[in-house]
N, C-alpha and C positions, 0 to 999 in steps of 0.2 A: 882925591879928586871926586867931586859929588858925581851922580849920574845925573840926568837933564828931566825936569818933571815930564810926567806924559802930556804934550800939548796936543792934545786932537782935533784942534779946530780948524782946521785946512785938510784932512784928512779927507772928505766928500771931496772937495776941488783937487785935490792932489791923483786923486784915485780915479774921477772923469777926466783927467787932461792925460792919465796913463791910458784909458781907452780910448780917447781919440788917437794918440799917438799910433796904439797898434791898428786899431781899423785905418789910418792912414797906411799903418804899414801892409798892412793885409790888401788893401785897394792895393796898390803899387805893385805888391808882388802877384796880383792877379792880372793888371795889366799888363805887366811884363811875358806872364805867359801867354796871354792873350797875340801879344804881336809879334812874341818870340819862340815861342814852344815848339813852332815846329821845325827849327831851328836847336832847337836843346837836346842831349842827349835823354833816355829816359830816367839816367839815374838823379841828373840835375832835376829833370822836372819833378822827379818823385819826392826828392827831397825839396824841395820850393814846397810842393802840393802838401808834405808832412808837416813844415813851418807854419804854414796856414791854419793848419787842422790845429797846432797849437796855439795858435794865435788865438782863435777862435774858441780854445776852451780856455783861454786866460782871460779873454772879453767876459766870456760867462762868469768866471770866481770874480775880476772885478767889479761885474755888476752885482755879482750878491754881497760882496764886501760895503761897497755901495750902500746897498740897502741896511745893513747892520749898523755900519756909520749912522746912517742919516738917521734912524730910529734911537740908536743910543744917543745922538746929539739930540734928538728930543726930549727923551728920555734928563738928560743933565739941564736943559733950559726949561724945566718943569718945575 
């Protein structure tokens, strides 16, 4: 069984529709604490709050992945 060549050309799109995903998801679960938190015990809210915080550093690596993509795809259409 071969392995499947590296097709990278959807790689930029693939990688901005994983960051809107999670800043959807990141809104959602800030809203939720917003109209529920006081309501939540602290351990729930801490962990919501901690999910976030990683949300937020995966928005970061995909944006620099992003950037690496889109440059080596320049870099190949050269």
């Amino acid at each position: 069984m071969k392995a499947k060549p590296d097709n990278r050309d959807d790689n930029v799109e693939k990688l901005q529709e994983a960051v809107q995903n999670t800043i959807g998801n990141l809104r959602e679960a800030e809203d939720y604490l917003e109209e529920f938190g006081d309501e939540l015990g602290n351990n729930e809210q801490q962990a919501i709050e901690s999910k976030n915080d990683r949300r937020k550093e995966s928005i970061r690596g995909f944006r620099e992945e992003i950037k690496d993509e889109a440059q080596a795809e320049q870099q190949r259409n050269s």
